[in-house]
TORKOL-4160 file (C-alpha; in steps of 0.2 Angstrom, whole numbers, padded with zeros to 4 digits, m for minus):
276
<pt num="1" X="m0134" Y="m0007" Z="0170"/>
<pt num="2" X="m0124" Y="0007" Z="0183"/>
<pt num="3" X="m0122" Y="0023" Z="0179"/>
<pt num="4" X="m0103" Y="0020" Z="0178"/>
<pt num="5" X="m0104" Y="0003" Z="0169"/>
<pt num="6" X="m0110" Y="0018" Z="0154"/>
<pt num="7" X="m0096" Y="0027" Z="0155"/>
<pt num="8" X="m0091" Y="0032" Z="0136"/>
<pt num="9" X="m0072" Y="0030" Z="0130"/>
<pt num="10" X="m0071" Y="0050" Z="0129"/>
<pt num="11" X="m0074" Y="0050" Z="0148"/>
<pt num="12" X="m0060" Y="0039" Z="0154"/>
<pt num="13" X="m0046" Y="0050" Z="0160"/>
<pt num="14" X="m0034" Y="0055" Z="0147"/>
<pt num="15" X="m0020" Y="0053" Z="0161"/>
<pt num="16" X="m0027" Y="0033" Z="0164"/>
<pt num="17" X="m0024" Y="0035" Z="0144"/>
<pt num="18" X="m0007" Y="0039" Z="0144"/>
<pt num="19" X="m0002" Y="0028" Z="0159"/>
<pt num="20" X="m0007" Y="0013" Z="0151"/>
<pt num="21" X="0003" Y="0017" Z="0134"/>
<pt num="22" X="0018" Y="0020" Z="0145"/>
<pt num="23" X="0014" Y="0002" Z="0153"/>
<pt num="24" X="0014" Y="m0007" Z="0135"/>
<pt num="25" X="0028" Y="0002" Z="0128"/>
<pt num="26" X="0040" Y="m0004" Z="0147"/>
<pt num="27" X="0035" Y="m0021" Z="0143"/>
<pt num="28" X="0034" Y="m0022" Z="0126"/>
<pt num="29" X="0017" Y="m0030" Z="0124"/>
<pt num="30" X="0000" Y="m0023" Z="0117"/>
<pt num="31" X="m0011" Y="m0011" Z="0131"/>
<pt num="32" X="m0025" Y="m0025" Z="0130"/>
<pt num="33" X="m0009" Y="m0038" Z="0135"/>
<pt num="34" X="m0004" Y="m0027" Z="0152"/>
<pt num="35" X="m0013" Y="m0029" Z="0169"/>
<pt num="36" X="m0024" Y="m0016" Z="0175"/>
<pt num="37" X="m0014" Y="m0017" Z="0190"/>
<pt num="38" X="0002" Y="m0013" Z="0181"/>
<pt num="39" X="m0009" Y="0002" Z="0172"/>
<pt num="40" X="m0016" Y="0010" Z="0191"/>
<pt num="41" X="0003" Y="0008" Z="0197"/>
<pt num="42" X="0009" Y="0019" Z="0181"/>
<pt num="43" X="m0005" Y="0030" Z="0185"/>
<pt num="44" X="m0002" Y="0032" Z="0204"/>
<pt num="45" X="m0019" Y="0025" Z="0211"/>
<pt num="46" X="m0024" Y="0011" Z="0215"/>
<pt num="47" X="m0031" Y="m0003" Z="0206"/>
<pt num="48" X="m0051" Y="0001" Z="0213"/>
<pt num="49" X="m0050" Y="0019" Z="0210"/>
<pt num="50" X="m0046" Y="0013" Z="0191"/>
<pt num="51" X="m0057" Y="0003" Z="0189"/>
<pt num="52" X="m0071" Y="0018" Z="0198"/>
<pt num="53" X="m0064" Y="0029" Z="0182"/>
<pt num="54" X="m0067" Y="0015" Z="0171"/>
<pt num="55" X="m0084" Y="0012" Z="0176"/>
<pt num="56" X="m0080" Y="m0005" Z="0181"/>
<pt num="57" X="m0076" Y="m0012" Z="0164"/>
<pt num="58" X="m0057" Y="m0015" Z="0155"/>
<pt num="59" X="m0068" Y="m0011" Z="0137"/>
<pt num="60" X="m0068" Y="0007" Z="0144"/>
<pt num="61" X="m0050" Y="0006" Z="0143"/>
<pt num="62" X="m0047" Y="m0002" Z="0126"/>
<pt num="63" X="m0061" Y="0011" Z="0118"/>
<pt num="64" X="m0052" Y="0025" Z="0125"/>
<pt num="65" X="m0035" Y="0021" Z="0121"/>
<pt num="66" X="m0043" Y="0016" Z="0103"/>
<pt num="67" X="m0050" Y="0032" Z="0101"/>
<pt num="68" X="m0034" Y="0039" Z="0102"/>
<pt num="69" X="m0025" Y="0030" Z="0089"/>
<pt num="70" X="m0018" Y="0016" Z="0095"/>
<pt num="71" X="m0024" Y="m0001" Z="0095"/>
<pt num="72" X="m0027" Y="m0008" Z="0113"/>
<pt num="73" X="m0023" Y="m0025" Z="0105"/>
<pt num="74" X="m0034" Y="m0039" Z="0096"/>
<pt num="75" X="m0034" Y="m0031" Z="0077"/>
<pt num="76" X="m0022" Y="m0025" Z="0067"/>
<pt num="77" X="m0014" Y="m0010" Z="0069"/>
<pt num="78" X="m0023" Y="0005" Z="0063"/>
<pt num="79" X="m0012" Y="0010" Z="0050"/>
<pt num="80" X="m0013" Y="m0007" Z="0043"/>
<pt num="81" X="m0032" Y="m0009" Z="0046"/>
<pt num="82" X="m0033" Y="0009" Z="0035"/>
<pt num="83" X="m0022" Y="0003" Z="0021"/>
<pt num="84" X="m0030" Y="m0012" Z="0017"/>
<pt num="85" X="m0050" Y="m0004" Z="0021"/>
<pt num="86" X="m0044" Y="0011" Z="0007"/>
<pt num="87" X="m0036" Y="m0002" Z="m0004"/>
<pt num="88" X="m0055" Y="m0012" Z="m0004"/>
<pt num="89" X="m0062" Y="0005" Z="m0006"/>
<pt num="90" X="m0051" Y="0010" Z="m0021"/>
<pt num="91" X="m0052" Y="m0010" Z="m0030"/>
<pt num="92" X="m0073" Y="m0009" Z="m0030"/>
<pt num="93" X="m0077" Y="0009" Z="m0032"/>
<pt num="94" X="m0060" Y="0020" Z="m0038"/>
<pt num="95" X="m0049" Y="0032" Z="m0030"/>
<pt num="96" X="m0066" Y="0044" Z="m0025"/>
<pt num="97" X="m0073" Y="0034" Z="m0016"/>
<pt num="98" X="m0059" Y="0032" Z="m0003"/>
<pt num="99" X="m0065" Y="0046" Z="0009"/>
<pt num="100" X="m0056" Y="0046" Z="0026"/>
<pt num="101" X="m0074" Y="0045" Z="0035"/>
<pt num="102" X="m0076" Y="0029" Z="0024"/>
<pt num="103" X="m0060" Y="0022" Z="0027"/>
<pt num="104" X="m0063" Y="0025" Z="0046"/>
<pt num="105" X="m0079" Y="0018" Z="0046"/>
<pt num="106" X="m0072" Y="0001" Z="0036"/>
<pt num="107" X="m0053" Y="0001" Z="0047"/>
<pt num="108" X="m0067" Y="0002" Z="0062"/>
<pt num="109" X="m0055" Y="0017" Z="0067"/>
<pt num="110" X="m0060" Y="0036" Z="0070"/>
<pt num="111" X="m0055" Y="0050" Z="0057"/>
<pt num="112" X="m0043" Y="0059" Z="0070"/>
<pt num="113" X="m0034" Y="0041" Z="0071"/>
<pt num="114" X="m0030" Y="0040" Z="0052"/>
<pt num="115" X="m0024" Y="0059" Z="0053"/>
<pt num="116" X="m0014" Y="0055" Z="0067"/>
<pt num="117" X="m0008" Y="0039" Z="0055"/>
<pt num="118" X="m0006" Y="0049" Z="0040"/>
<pt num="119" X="m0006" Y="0063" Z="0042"/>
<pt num="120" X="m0020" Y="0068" Z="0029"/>
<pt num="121" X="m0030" Y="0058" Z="0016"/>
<pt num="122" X="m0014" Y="0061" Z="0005"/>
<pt num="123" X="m0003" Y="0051" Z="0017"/>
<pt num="124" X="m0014" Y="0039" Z="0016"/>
<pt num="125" X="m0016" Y="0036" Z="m0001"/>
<pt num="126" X="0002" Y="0038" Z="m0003"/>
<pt num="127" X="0004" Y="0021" Z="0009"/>
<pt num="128" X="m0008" Y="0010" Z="m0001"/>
<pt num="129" X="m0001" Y="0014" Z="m0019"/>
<pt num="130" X="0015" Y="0010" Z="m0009"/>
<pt num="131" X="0010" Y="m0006" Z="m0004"/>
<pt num="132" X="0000" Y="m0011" Z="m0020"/>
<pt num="133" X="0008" Y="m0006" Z="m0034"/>
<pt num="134" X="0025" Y="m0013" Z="m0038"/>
<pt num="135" X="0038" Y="0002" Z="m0033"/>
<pt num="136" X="0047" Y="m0005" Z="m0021"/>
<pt num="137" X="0047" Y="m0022" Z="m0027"/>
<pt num="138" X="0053" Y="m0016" Z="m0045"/>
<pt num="139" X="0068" Y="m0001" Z="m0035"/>
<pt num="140" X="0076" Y="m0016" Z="m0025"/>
<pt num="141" X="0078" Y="m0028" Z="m0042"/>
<pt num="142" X="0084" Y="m0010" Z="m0052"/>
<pt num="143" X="0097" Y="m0006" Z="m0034"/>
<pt num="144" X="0106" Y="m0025" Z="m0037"/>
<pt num="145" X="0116" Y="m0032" Z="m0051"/>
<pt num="146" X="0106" Y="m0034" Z="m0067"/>
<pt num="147" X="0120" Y="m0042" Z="m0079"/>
<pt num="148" X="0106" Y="m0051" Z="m0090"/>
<pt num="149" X="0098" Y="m0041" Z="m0099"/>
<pt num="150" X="0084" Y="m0054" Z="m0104"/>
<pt num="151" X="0083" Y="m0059" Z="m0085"/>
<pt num="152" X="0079" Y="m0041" Z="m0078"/>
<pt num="153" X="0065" Y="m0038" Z="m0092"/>
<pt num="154" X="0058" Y="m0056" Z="m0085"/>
<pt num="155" X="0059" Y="m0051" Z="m0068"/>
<pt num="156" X="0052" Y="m0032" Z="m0070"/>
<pt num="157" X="0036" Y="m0039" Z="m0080"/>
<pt num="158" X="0033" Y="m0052" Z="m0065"/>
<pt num="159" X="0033" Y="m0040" Z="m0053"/>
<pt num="160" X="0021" Y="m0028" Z="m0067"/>
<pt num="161" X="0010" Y="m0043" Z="m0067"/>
<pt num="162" X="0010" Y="m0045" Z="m0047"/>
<pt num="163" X="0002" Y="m0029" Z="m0045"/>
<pt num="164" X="m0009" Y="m0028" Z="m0059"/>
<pt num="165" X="m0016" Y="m0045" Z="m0058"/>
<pt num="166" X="m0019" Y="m0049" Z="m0038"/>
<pt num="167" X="m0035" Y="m0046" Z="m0025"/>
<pt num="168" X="m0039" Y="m0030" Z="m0021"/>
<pt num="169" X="m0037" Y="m0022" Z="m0037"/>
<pt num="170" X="m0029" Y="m0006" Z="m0032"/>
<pt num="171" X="m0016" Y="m0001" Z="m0046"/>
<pt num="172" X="m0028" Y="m0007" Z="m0062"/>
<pt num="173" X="m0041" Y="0004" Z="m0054"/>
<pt num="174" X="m0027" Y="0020" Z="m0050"/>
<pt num="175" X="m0022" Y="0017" Z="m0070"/>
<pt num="176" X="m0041" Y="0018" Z="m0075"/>
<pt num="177" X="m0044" Y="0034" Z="m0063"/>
<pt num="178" X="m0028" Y="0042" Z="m0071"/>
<pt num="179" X="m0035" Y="0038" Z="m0089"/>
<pt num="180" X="m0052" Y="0045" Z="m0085"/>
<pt num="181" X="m0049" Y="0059" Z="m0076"/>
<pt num="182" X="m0031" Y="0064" Z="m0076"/>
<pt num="183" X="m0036" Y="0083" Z="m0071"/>
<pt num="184" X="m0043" Y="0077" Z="m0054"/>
<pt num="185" X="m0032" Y="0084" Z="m0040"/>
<pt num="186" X="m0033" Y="0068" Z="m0029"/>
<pt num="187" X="m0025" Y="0057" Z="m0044"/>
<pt num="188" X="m0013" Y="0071" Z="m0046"/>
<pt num="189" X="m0009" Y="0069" Z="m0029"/>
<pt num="190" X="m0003" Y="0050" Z="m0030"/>
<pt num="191" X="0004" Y="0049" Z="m0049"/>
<pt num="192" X="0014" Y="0067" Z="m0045"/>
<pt num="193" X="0023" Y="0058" Z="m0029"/>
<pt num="194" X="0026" Y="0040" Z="m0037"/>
<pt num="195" X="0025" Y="0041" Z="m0056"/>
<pt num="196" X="0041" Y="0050" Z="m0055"/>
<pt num="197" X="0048" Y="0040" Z="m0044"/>
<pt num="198" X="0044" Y="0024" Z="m0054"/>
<pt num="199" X="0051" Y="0032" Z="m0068"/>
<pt num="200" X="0067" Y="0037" Z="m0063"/>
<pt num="201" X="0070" Y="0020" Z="m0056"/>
<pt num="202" X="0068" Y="0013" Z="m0073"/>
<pt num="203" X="0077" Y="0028" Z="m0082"/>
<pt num="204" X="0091" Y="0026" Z="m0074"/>
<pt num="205" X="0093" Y="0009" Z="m0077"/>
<pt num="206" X="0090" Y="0009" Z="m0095"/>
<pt num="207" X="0102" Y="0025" Z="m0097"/>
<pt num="208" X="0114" Y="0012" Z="m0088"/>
<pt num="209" X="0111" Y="0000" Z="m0102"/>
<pt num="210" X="0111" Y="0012" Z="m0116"/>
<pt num="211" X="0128" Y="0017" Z="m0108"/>
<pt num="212" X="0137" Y="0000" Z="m0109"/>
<pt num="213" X="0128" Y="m0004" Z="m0125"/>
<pt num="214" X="0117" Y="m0015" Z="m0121"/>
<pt num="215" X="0102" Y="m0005" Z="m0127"/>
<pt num="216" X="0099" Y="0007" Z="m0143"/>
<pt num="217" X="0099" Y="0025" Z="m0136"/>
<pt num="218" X="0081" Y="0031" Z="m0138"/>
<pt num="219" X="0070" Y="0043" Z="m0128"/>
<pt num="220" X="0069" Y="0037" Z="m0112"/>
<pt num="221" X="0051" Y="0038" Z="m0110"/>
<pt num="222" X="0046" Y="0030" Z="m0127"/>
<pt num="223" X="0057" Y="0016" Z="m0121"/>
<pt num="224" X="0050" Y="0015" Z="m0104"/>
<pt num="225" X="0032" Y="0014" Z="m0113"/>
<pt num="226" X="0040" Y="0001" Z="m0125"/>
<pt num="227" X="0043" Y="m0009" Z="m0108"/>
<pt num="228" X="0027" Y="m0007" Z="m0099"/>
<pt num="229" X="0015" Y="m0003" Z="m0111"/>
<pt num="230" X="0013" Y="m0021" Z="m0118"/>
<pt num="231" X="0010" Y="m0027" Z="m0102"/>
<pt num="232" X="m0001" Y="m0015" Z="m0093"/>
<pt num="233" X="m0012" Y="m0017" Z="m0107"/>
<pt num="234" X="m0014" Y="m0037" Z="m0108"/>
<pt num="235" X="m0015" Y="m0036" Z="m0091"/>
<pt num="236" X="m0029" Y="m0023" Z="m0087"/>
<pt num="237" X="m0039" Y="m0029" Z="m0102"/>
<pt num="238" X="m0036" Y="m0049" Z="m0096"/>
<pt num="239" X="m0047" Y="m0052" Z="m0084"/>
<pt num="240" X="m0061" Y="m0044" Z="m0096"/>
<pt num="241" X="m0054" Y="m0056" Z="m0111"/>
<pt num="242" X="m0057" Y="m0072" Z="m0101"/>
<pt num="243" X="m0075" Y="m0068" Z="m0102"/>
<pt num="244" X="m0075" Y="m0069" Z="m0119"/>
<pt num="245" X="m0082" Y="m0085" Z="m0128"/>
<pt num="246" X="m0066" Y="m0092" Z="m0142"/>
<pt num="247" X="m0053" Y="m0082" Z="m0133"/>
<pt num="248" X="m0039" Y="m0093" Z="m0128"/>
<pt num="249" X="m0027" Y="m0084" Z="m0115"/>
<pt num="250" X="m0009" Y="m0089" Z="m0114"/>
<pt num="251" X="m0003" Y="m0091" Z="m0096"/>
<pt num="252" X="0003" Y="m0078" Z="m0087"/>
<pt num="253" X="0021" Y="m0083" Z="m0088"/>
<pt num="254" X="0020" Y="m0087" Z="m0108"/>
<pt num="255" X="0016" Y="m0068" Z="m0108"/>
<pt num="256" X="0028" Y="m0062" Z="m0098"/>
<pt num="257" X="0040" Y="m0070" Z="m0111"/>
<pt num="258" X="0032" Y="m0065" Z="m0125"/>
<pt num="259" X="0031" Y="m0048" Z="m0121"/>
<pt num="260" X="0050" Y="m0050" Z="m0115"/>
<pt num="261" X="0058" Y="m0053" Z="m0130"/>
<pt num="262" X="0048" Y="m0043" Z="m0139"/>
<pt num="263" X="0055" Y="m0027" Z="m0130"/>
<pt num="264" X="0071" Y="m0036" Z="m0131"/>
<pt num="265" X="0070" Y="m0038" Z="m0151"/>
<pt num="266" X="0063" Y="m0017" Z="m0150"/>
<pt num="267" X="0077" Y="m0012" Z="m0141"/>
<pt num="268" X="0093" Y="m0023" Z="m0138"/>
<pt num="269" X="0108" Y="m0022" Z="m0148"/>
<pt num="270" X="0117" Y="m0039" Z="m0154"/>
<pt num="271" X="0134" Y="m0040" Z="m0150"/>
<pt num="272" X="0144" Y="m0041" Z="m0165"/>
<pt num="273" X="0145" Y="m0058" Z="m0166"/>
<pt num="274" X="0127" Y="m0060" Z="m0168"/>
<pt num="275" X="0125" Y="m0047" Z="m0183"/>
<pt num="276" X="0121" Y="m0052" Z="m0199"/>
C-alpha cells in the first residue's frame, strides 16, 4: 500500500473539508452523495490534485468530514446515532453509564462530534429523556381541547404507558436512578430541566379543571401523584410481575381503565344531577 493511500482523516485538508460541506449543502444531498469533481471545483483544484490530498482514496474524505461532525452519508445522523447509543447505554446499565467516550464509541462518532451535537453530556441527556419519555407527547394532548375529562386521563395514561413500557428502557431506568440516588448531580441535571416542565404541563391543566369544576380543588402535586402514581408503579413493577408463577396480569389497556376511573372516582366532581 502507498504512502498516500495511508493518509489518515486528520491529514486531509481542512479546506477539501469545508469545500465539500459547501458542495452538499448547494445541492442538497449528503457529502458521500456529491462528486469528487463537484468537491475539487468548490475547492478550486483540480480533480487529480484532490484526489493527490486524499491519498487516492474517497474514504479519506468521508473519515475526514466524519471526524468533524458531520455524517458524509450512509448512517444516521450523528445526533441521532448519539441519542439512541446513550438511550441503549442508559436501558442496560443506568444513567452512569452513559459517558460521552462510551456514547462515542457505541454512535461510532468521536467525542468532539457529540460536543459539537450537544453541546456537553447534559445536552445530550437532555435530547434522549426528550425523545423517550413522554413530554412532548403528553404537552401536545394538554395544548388541544380536552372537554372529556374521562378521555384525557385515558389518553395521558397511554402515552405513560408508551414510554414506560417500550425497547430501550430509558425513562423506567431514569425513575430507578432518581429513586436510588436522587443526590447525584447527573440525575439532577435531567429531572431539574424536565420534571418541572412535566409538571407544569399537568398543573396547569388540572388547575384548568379545578377551575370549571370538573375536579375537587386539592394540592396540585398530591393530585398530579394521584394521576401518575398508579401507573408508574404497575408499570415499572410489570414486567418483573410477569415472571411470577399464579400472577395473572390484565392487559395493558384493561389497566389503563382501571387505573382511570379510579383517579376519576378520587378526584372528579359529579355534576349535580348525578349526586345522591
Amino acid at each position: 500500500m502507498s504512502k498516500l493511500s495511508n493518509l489518515s482523516a486528520g491529514a486531509v485538508p481542512e479546506e477539501v473539508v469545508r469545500a465539500a460541506l459547501r458542495a452538499s449543502r448547494v445541492r442538497g444531498v449528503p457529502v458521500a452523495d456529491v462528486p469528487l469533481l463537484a468537491v475539487a471545483e468548490e475547492a478550486g483544484i483540480s480533480r487529480s490534485t484532490l484526489m493527490r490530498r486524499l491519498g487516492g482514496t474517497r474514504r479519506a474524505l468521508d473519515e475526514a468530514v466524519r471526524a468533524a461532525g458531520v455524517d458524509p452519508g450512509g448512517q444516521k445522523p450523528v445526533r441521532q446515532r448519539a441519542v439512541e447509543a446513550a438511550a441503549a447505554l442508559i436501558s442496560e446499565q443506568g444513567l452512569a453509564s452513559a459517558t460521552l467516550e462510551r456514547v462515542a464509541a457505541g454512535a461510532q462518532c468521536s467525542v468532539h462530534s457529540l460536543y459539537a451535537a450537544f453541546g456537553g453530556r447534559d445536552g445530550l441527556l437532555h435530547a434522549v429523556y426528550e425523545r423517550y419519555s413522554p413530554i412532548l407527547d403528553v404537552e401536545a394532548v394538554l395544548a388541544g381541547p380536552h372537554h372529556d375529562l374521562a378521555d384525557t386521563v385515558r389518553e395521558i395514561y397511554r402515552l405513560l404507558v408508551g414510554s414506560l413500557s417500550r425497547e430501550p428502557r430509558v425513562l423506567p431506568a431514569m425513575i430507578a436512578d432518581a429513586l436510588s440516588r436522587p443526590g447525584d448531580p447527573m440525575v439532577q441535571s435531567v429531572y431539574q430541566q424536565f420534571f418541572p416542565r412535566m409538571l407544569s404541563g399537568i398543573g396547569q391543566w388540572l388547575t384548568d379543571e379545578i377551575a370549571v369544576g370538573r375536579i375537587r380543588d386539592l394540592p396540585l402535586l398530591l393530585l398530579t401523584q394521584q394521576l401518575a402514581g398508579p401507573v408508574f408503579s404497575h408499570f415499572l413493577m410489570r414486567p418483573a410481575a410477569s415472571r411470577v408463577p399464579g400472577v395473572d396480569l390484565p392487559t395493558a389497556e384493561e389497566a389503563v381503565e382501571v387505573f382511570a376511573q379510579t383517579f376519576l372516582r378520587a378526584v372528579a366532581v359529579l355534576p349535580p344531577a348525578d349526586r345522591t
